[in-house]
Structures are given as structure tokens and as C-alpha cells.
C-alpha positions, 0 to 999 in steps of 0.5 A: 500500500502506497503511503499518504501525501502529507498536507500543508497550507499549499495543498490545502490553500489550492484544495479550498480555492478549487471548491470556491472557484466552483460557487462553494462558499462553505463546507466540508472536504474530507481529504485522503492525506497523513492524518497529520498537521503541524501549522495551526488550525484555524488559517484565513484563505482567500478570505474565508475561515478553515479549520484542519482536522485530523481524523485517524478513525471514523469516529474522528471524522464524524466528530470533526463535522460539528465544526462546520457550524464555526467556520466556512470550511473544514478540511478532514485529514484522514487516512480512511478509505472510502468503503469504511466511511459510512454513506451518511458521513459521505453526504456531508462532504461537499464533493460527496467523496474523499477529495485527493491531494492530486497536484497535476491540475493545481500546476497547470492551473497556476502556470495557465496551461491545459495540458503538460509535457510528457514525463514532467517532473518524472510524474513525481507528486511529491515534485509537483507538490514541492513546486506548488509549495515554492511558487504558490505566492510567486507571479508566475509567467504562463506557459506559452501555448498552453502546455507546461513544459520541462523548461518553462518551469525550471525557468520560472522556478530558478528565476524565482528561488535565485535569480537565474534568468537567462534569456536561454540556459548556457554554460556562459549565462550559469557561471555568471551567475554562480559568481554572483554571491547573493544567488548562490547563497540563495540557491544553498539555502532553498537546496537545504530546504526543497524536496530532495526530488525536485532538486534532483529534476533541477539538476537534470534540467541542468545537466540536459540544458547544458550540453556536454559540459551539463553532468559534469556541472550539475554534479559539482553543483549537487557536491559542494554548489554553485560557487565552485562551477568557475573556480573548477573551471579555471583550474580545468583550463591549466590542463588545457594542452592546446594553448601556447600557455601550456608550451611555455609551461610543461610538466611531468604527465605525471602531474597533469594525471595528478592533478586531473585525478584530485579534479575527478574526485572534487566534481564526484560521483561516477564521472570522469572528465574528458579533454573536451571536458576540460577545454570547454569548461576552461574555455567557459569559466576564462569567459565568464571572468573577462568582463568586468566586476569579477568578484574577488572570492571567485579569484581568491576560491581558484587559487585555493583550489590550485593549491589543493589540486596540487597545481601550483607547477601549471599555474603559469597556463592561466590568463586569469589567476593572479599568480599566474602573472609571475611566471610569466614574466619570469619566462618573458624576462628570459626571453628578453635577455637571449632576444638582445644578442640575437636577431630573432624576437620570435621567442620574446614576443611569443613570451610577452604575448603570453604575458599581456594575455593575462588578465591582470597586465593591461601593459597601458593602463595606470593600473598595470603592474610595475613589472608588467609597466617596464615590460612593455616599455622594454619590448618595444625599446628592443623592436625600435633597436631591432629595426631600421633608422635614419638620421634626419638631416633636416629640421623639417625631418627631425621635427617630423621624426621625433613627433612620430618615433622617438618621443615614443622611444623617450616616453619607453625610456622613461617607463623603463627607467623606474625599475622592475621588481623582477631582478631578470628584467631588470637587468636585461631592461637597464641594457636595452635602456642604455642602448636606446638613450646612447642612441638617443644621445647622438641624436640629440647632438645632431639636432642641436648642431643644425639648430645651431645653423638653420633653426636660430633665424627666420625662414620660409621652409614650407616644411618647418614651423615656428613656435611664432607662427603657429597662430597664423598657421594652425589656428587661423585656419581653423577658424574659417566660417562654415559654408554660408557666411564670408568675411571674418569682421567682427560678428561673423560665425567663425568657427569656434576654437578652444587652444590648450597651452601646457606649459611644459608639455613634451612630445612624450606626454602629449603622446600619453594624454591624447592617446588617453582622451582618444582611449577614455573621453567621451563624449568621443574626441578623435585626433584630426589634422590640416590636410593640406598642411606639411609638418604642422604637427610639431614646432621649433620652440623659440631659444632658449626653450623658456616660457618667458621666451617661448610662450610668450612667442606663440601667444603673440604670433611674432618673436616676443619677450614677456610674462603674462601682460604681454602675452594677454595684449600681443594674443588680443592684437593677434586676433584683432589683425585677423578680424576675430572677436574677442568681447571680453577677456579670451587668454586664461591663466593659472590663477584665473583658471584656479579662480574655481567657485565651490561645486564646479569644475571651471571658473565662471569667467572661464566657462562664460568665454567658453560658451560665448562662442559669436563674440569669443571663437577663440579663447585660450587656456594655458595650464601650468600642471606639467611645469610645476610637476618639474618643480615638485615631483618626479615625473619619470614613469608618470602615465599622464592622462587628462585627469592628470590636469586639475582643469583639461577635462572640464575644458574638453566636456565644455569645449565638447557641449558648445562644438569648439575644436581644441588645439593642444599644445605647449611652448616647450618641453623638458629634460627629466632628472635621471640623478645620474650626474652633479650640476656643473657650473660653467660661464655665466648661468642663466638658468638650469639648461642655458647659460650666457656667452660673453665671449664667442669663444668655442673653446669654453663650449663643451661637446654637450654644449651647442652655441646658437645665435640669431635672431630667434635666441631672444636672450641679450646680444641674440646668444646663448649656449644651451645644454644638449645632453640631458643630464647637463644642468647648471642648478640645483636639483630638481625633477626636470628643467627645460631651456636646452636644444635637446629634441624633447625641449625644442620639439613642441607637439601640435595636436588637434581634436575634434568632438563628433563629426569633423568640420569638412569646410575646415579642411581636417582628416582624421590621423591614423593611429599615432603609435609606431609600428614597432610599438606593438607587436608585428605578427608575420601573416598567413595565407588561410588553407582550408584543405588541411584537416581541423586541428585543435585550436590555439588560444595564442598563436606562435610566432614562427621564427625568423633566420637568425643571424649574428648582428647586434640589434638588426632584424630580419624583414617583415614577412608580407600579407598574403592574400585572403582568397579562398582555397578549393573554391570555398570561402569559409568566412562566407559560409560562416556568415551565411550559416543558421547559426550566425543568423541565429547569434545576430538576432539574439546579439545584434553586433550593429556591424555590417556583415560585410565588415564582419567578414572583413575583420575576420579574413584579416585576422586570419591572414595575421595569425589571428591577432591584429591590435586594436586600432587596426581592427577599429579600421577595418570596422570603421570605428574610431579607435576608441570604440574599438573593444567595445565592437570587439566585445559586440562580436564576440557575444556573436562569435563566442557560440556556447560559451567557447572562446574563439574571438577576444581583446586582450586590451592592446589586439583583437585575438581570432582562434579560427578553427574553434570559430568554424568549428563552433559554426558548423563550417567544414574544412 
């Protein structure tokens, strides 16, 4: 005999509410249940008054009747059957029967369907029953088209119980979910208090939802729960043998079996896990990790379970834990040092490749490690070492060189120069450190010598450009009216310009602060240029590089001397002789910009001339942040960014809101503090890189010394001798000086942003990446073969080795791109963009990307190897740089088919596993 269901305020609840929704208001319901009860007797429901009773005898049913005279309805809990309840006692019943504590119709009726999936529930009563139970005051979705399914239930239940509500179960939307902590503890205190079968049919429903990786999941959840589904999976992924992490990592066989063994035994019950076990998992719990907000427990629980499983040797495998990251320098740095005297960097790019892959390096970030920081600044200081250079022999050329070249090389040296952490690193850095500033070096002398000849008086080179002559050749232009209006007397719609003058501001530091607005700000700025303009892109300052000097110059638009009167009136006449207006003051200074009220960003006056954009179209702010950095800190190292000002990015919001283009510049540059060398008292000292010439006597000039002389030195008599070398100062010490002929204190950088659309009528395009090409990794290319039999897919690609040879610093030609036509007639990315399943991943991820772009980015990809950086991949997309990651992270929710990773950033290039990719799509070889 089958024992009784027990009763509870569910199943009673549900019984009453079916007599009631049949026009009985009142009555008796004798029931066939456990005689038990343990809630209170007297319960409200629905409004109407119910007494539970329990009658183990007829003589207890017959007694329980008289209550019915107290209440609306009285609810019999009995264990007799039918044949010995007398036929007197039946007609008392309202059903005129025993009632049953069937659940099947209670169900459908509370999910609004007519009819159920076959086997639901495995026809469990007491399933149905616990469902009631937990959704019974729940605003439950009706089951579509009528009929409750498997699906629809466990949808509606885990939504409910714990807040897992995907659009559609997949390995990917469970592991995000289980580093939630709030839905996990969730979900362990209702599996502690649900009926242990419904918790069984929920992890079936899981196991069968999730395909193959399903048992194995579902397992680990019914052994130690949910939390534990990505810290596994992430230790899964260091036996993953298909990834380059793992080639620069071996261990013993015996290990991994070890490891994968302890593995087993955590995940319990019968199941062992496969390769494709172990790479998907891997795969799924690396994904769920890359976006942001990854709570720390989930970091702290893997690297436990490293320890546990015994698997610190393989640790270096992950792109995720932290202790990962050591490893990898500690291989990069090795790589680094053999790379110097060798012409192959193969195995040095194949190393940092594996280090910038690691999710905690973001080698360009102000959060990235020291070690990472110098790394970075190392590699490329050894591809610019490794690859061709010419000298300039003209000012134009130097000018040109140093903006696009070797300022990065001086903001390399400067990264490098703060010193690694790891004793390997920084050994083989200080060496390349050291050739590149000897280089650097000779350059600089070679600058100043012509300088010395051809940059101290006024000429008409088409190619050159003169601090003095910036107004007139870059700001005026940009200026013009738009179409429609002519003249520029006063009144006329000028285009409105905001000019940034950072005093101090090296070619280095621009070099980090517009890659940061471009990277950063939005709304989205992006870095324009005159197109018709030849070498507008950097100045000459004027000598000596000195504000008084200088900036004074640019401001007045002629060769000046002066302090901040004089550059207020010569700016002031400068746009009167060019019919602009300025009604109302137009130049901002320190203590001007400072005069900040309390809650806002700008001074009143300041956002007042900024908004004034009929009568003022020009205004300029001058910015002191960087020059007195030089006087109070050490700026080597500084990641410099627009936050870095107390005022830029205020002024570019403002200049943004109002559509004023925003020229940023500086009147000189400067020499940082390497304290490697003593100041030297030599001559009459002028200040702490120039020093006056009574007497034009050569012998009393050193080699690190330049004279110049000519109309564009504005000292006394037009002379003076300047310091070349960067550790020549003539004062005390301090963080950084400036006044000499070095290229990063006489080269001005010029750079112009536009916010939104760029102005056609002013003449502008948009600059191409501003990095050189050594800056980040080159990768020789591939020609795409289809009739090769699918391989197992690498997440990092190799880079295969040039022929070596024996000279220092030399490199071997670049391999050139091969074309991406299809082999065998077939175009594989064609079938994949025409595949059900990509049309399936765009409509439930819609990318906003044409398909023909998308085909694009991936025939490059891999062309290359499967790596292109970011910017390049942006121009490919037609994107600004900046929304680059952004459109890579779009893709790869179309790309990235159950939760495997085949396309991903790793914040400086876009990675493509190509076979993965068609694998996932269906697409054959």
C-alpha cells in the first residue's frame, strides 16, 4: 500500500480555492492525506475561515463535522478509505467523496496551461507538490501555448528561488551567475530546504540544458554548489594542452594525471572528465571572468583550489589567476635577455604575448603592474633597436621624426627607467635602456648642431614651423566660417576654437594624454589634422626653450619677450589683425583658471568665454600642471592622462557641449632628472639648461654644449649656449628643467581634436593611429588553407621564427600579407556568415556591424595569425579607435557560440582562434 501525501497550507490553500472557484462558499472536504498537521488550525484563505482536522478513525471524522457550524470550511485529514466511511458521513462532504491531494491540475492551473509535457517532473507528486509549495505566492509567467513544459518551469522556478534568468540556459549565462554571491547563497539555502526530488529534476534540467559540459556541472553543483562551477573551471583550463600557455609551461604527465585525478574526485560521483571536458569548461569559466566586476572570492576560491589540486607547477597556463602573472614574466624576462644578442624576437614576443594575455597586465593602463609597466616599455625599446633608422638631416625631418618615433622611444625610456621588481628584467631592461638613450644621445647632438645653423633665424621652409607662427598657421585656419557666411569682421560665425597651452608639455606626454582622451573621453574626441598642411604637427620652440621666451612667442604670433601682460595684449592684437572677436577677456591663466567657485569644475569667467562662442571663437587656456610637476615631483614613469590636469577635462566636456575644436599644445618641453650626474657650473648661468656667452669663444663650449645665435635666441646680444645632453644642468636639483636644444625641449607637439563629426569646410582628416609600428607587436601573416584537416585550436598563436643571424640589434624583414582568397573554391568566412547559426547569434546579439565588415575583420585576422591590435581592427570596422573593444566585445557575444572562446581583446589586439570559430559554426574544412 502506497503511503499518504502529507498536507500543508499549499495543498490545502489550492484544495479550498478549487471548491470556491466552483460557487462553494462553505463546507466540508474530507481529504485522503497523513492524518497529520503541524501549522495551526484555524488559517484565513482567500478570505474565508478553515479549520484542519485530523481524523485517524471514523469516529474522528464524524466528530470533526460539528465544526462546520464555526467556520466556512473544514478540511478532514484522514487516512480512511472510502468503503469504511459510512454513506451518511459521505453526504456531508461537499464533493460527496474523499477529495485527493492530486497536484497535476493545481500546476497547470497556476502556470495557465491545459495540458503538460510528457514525463514532467518524472510524474513525481511529491515534485509537483514541492513546486506548488515554492511558487504558490510567486507571479508566475504562463506557459506559452498552453502546455507546461520541462523548461518553462525550471525557468520560472530558478528565476524565482535565485535569480537565474537567462534569456536561454548556457554554460556562459550559469557561471555568471554562480559568481554572483547573493544567488548562490540563495540557491544553498532553498537546496537545504526543497524536496530532495525536485532538486534532483533541477539538476537534470541542468545537466540536459547544458550540453556536454551539463553532468559534469550539475554534479559539482549537487557536491559542494554553485560557487565552485568557475573556480573548477579555471583550474580545468591549466590542463588545457592546446594553448601556447601550456608550451611555455610543461610538466611531468605525471602531474597533469595528478592533478586531473584530485579534479575527478572534487566534481564526484561516477564521472570522469574528458579533454573536451576540460577545454570547454576552461574555455567557459576564462569567459565568464573577462568582463568586468569579477568578484574577488571567485579569484581568491581558484587559487585555493590550485593549491589543493596540487597545481601550483601549471599555474603559469592561466590568463586569469593572479599568480599566474609571475611566471610569466619570469619566462618573458628570459626571453628578453637571449632576444638582445640575437636577431630573432620570435621567442620574446611569443613570451610577452603570453604575458599581456593575462588578465591582470593591461601593459597601458595606470593600473598595470610595475613589472608588467617596464615590460612593455622594454619590448618595444628592443623592436625600435631591432629595426631600421635614419638620421634626419633636416629640421623639417627631425621635427617630423621625433613627433612620430622617438618621443615614443623617450616616453619607453622613461617607463623603463623606474625599475622592475623582477631582478631578470631588470637587468636585461637597464641594457636595452642604455642602448636606446646612447642612441638617443647622438641624436640629440645632431639636432642641436643644425639648430645651431638653420633653426636660430627666420625662414620660409614650407616644411618647418615656428613656435611664432603657429597662430597664423594652425589656428587661423581653423577658424574659417562654415559654408554660408564670408568675411571674418567682427560678428561673423567663425568657427569656434578652444587652444590648450601646457606649459611644459613634451612630445612624450602629449603622446600619453591624447592617446588617453582618444582611449577614455567621451563624449568621443578623435585626433584630426590640416590636410593640406606639411609638418604642422610639431614646432621649433623659440631659444632658449623658456616660457618667458617661448610662450610668450606663440601667444603673440611674432618673436616676443614677456610674462603674462604681454602675452594677454600681443594674443588680443593677434586676433584683432585677423578680424576675430574677442568681447571680453579670451587668454586664461593659472590663477584665473584656479579662480574655481565651490561645486564646479571651471571658473565662471572661464566657462562664460567658453560658451560665448559669436563674440569669443577663440579663447585660450594655458595650464601650468606639467611645469610645476618639474618643480615638485618626479615625473619619470608618470602615465599622464587628462585627469592628470586639475582643469583639461572640464575644458574638453565644455569645449565638447558648445562644438569648439581644441588645439593642444605647449611652448616647450623638458629634460627629466635621471640623478645620474652633479650640476656643473660653467660661464655665466642663466638658468638650469642655458647659460650666457660673453665671449664667442668655442673653446669654453663643451661637446654637450651647442652655441646658437640669431635672431630667434631672444636672450641679450641674440646668444646663448644651451645644454644638449640631458643630464647637463647648471642648478640645483630638481625633477626636470627645460631651456636646452635637446629634441624633447625644442620639439613642441601640435595636436588637434575634434568632438563628433569633423568640420569638412575646415579642411581636417582624421590621423591614423599615432603609435609606431614597432610599438606593438608585428605578427608575420598567413595565407588561410582550408584543405588541411581541423586541428585543435590555439588560444595564442606562435610566432614562427625568423633566420637568425649574428648582428647586434638588426632584424630580419617583415614577412608580407598574403592574400585572403579562398582555397578549393570555398570561402569559409562566407559560409560562416551565411550559416543558421550566425543568423541565429545576430538576432539574439545584434553586433550593429555590417556583415560585410564582419567578414572583413575576420579574413584579416586570419591572414595575421589571428591577432591584429586594436586600432587596426577599429579600421577595418570603421570605428574610431576608441570604440574599438567595445565592437570587439559586440562580436564576440556573436562569435563566442556556447560559451567557447574563439574571438577576444586582450586590451592592446583583437585575438581570432579560427578553427574553434568554424568549428563552433558548423563550417567544414
Amino acid at each position: 500500500m502506497n503511503s499518504l501525501p502529507t498536507a500543508d497550507v499549499v495543498s490545502i490553500s489550492t484544495l479550498v480555492a478549487s471548491f470556491t472557484q466552483s460557487r462553494h462558499k462553505n463546507g466540508v472536504i474530507a481529504v485522503s492525506a497523513a492524518p497529520e498537521w503541524e501549522g495551526d488550525t484555524d488559517l484565513t484563505i482567500d478570505g474565508y475561515s478553515v479549520r484542519v482536522r485530523t481524523a485517524p478513525s471514523v469516529l474522528a471524522i464524524r466528530d470533526a463535522l460539528i465544526d462546520r457550524s464555526h467556520v466556512d470550511w473544514v478540511v478532514i485529514l484522514t487516512d480512511r478509505t472510502s468503503a469504511e466511511i459510512p454513506v451518511g458521513v459521505l453526504e456531508h462532504l461537499v464533493a460527496g467523496r474523499l477529495s485527493n491531494l492530486d497536484p497535476w491540475p493545481v500546476l497547470r492551473q497556476l502556470f495557465g496551461a491545459a495540458h503538460q509535457e510528457f514525463d514532467l517532473l518524472g510524474l513525481n507528486n511529491d515534485c509537483a507538490r514541492a513546486v506548488l509549495r515554492e511558487l504558490h505566492t510567486a507571479r508566475v509567467t504562463p506557459a506559452p501555448d498552453g502546455v507546461l513544459t520541462t523548461d518553462h518551469l525550471f525557468t520560472v522556478l530558478a528565476r524565482e528561488k535565485f535569480g537565474l534568468d537567462p534569456a536561454g540556459l548556457t554554460p556562459h549565462s550559469l557561471a555568471r551567475w554562480s559568481m554572483n554571491p547573493a544567488a548562490t547563497t540563495r540557491f544553498d539555502t532553498w537546496k537545504t530546504a526543497t524536496d530532495a526530488a525536485l532538486l534532483e529534476q533541477l539538476l537534470r534540467w541542468i545537466a540536459r540544458s547544458l550540453g556536454p559540459l551539463g553532468e559534469p556541472i550539475a554534479q559539482l553543483i549537487r557536491q559542494s554548489g554553485p560557487s565552485d562551477v568557475v573556480p573548477v573551471g579555471l583550474v580545468a583550463a591549466l590542463l588545457d594542452t592546446g594553448s601556447s600557455a601550456s608550451a611555455a609551461f610543461p610538466v611531468p604527465y605525471e602531474k597533469s594525471i595528478r592533478v586531473r585525478t584530485l579534479l575527478d574526485v572534487f566534481v564526484g560521483g561516477s564521472i570522469q572528465l574528458s579533454e573536451s571536458h576540460l577545454t570547454a569548461w576552461g574555455n567557459t569559466a576564462t569567459l565568464a571572468v573577462s568582463g568586468p566586476d569579477v568578484p574577488a572570492s571567485t579569484i581568491r576560491r581558484a587559487e585555493s583550489l590550485v593549491d589543493g589540486f596540487d597545481a601550483a607547477a601549471l599555474v603559469g597556463r592561466s590568463d586569469v589567476l593572479p599568480s599566474a602573472l609571475r611566471p610569466r614574466i619570469d619566462r618573458f624576462a628570459e626571453a628578453l635577455a637571449a632576444a638582445i644578442d640575437s636577431s630573432d624576437l620570435s621567442e620574446v614576443e611569443n613570451a610577452w604575448a603570453n604575458v599581456v594575455a593575462h588578465r591582470s597586465a593591461q601593459p597601458d593602463s595606470t593600473d598595470a603592474p610595475r613589472d608588467v609597466r617596464v615590460g612593455a616599455a622594454a619590448v618595444r625599446l628592443l623592436r625600435y633597436l631591432k629595426s631600421p633608422s635614419t638620421e634626419p638631416d633636416t629640421l623639417p625631418g627631425w621635427l617630423s621624426a621625433y613627433r612620430s618615433e622617438l618621443s615614443w622611444v623617450d616616453g619607453a625610456v622613461n617607463v623603463a627607467f623606474t625599475g622592475a621588481d623582477n631582478t631578470m628584467l631588470a637587468a636585461a631592461t637597464h641594457r636595452i635602456v642604455e642602448a636606446a638613450r646612447t642612441q638617443r644621445g647622438h641624436f640629440d647632438r645632431s639636432f642641436a648642431r643644425l639648430v645651431a645653423s638653420n633653426g636660430v633665424h627666420r625662414s620660409s621652409s614650407p616644411g618647418l614651423l615656428f613656435i611664432e607662427d603657429f597662430l597664423d598657421r594652425v589656428l587661423e585656419p581653423l577658424t574659417v566660417p562654415p559654408p554660408g557666411a564670408t568675411g571674418h569682421t567682427p560678428g561673423s560665425p567663425a568657427t569656434p576654437v578652444l587652444l590648450v597651452v601646457c606649459d611644459g608639455m613634451s612630445a612624450p606626454v602629449a603622446n600619453d594624454v591624447v592617446s588617453d582622451a582618444l582611449r577614455r573621453y567621451r563624449p568621443q574626441w578623435q585626433e584630426c589634422e590640416l590636410e593640406d598642411a606639411v609638418g604642422v604637427r610639431a614646432a621649433l620652440a623659440v631659444l632658449p626653450t623658456v616660457t618667458k621666451f617661448s610662450r610668450c612667442s606663440l601667444l603673440s604670433g611674432a618673436l616676443a619677450t614677456g610674462t603674462q601682460g604681454t602675452e594677454r595684449h600681443n594674443f588680443n592684437a593677434w586676433l584683432q589683425r585677423n578680424g576675430l572677436p574677442a568681447s571680453g577677456q579670451v587668454l586664461f591663466h593659472k590663477a584665473d583658471m584656479d579662480a574655481v567657485s565651490r561645486g564646479h569644475a571651471l571658473a565662471t569667467e572661464v566657462r562664460t568665454a567658453l560658451e560665448d562662442t559669436e563674440r569669443r571663437p577663440v579663447v585660450a587656456c594655458v595650464l601650468n600642471d606639467i611645469d610645476d610637476a618639474l618643480d615638485r615631483s618626479d615625473p619619470i614613469g608618470t602615465s599622464w592622462s587628462t585627469s592628470s590636469f586639475k582643469h583639461l577635462d572640464a575644458l574638453l566636456a565644455a569645449a565638447a557641449v558648445v562644438g569648439r575644436t581644441v588645439v593642444l599644445t605647449s611652448d616647450h618641453g623638458h629634460v627629466v632628472e635621471r640623478r645620474e650626474h652633479p650640476s656643473v657650473q660653467r660661464g655665466t648661468r642663466e638658468s638650469a639648461r642655458y647659460r650666457g656667452l660673453s665671449e664667442a669663444d668655442p673653446a669654453s663650449v663643451h661637446a654637450d654644449e651647442v652655441i646658437v645665435q640669431g635672431e630667434r635666441v631672444l636672450t641679450d646680444h641674440n646668444r646663448a649656449v644651451l645644454a644638449v645632453d640631458e643630464h647637463v644642468r647648471y642648478t640645483g636639483l630638481k625633477a626636470g628643467y627645460h631651456g636646452g636644444a635637446a629634441l624633447s625641449e625644442a620639439v613642441i607637439p601640435v595636436s588637434i581634436l575634434v568632438n563628433g563629426a569633423v568640420p569638412q569646410h575646415l579642411g581636417l582628416v582624421e590621423r591614423p593611429n599615432m603609435a609606431p609600428a614597432w610599438w606593438d607587436a608585428a605578427r608575420p601573416a598567413i595565407t588561410v588553407v582550408d584543405t588541411a584537416p581541423p586541428v585543435r585550436p590555439r588560444s595564442k598563436k606562435q610566432v614562427p621564427r625568423p633566420a637568425p643571424t649574428d648582428t647586434l640589434f638588426d632584424v630580419a624583414e617583415p614577412t608580407s600579407p598574403g592574400d585572403a582568397k579562398p582555397v578549393g573554391g570555398r570561402d569559409r568566412v562566407a559560409d560562416l556568415l551565411g550559416s543558421p547559426l550566425f543568423a541565429q547569434q545576430c538576432a539574439a546579439f545584434p553586433p550593429r556591424i555590417a556583415k560585410q565588415q564582419i567578414g572583413a575583420l575576420l579574413v584579416r585576422l586570419i591572414q595575421s595569425n589571428g591577432r591584429i591590435t586594436l586600432s587596426h581592427a577599429a579600421s577595418i570596422l570603421g570605428i574610431q579607435p576608441g570604440r574599438a573593444r567595445r565592437a570587439v566585445a559586440a562580436l564576440s557575444q556573436v562569435l563566442n557560440a556556447d560559451g567557447v572562446i574563439a574571438l577576444s581583446d586582450n586590451g592592446t589586439e583583437v585575438e581570432l582562434s579560427a578553427d574553434l570559430m568554424f568549428e563552433q559554426f558548423g563550417v567544414a574544412p
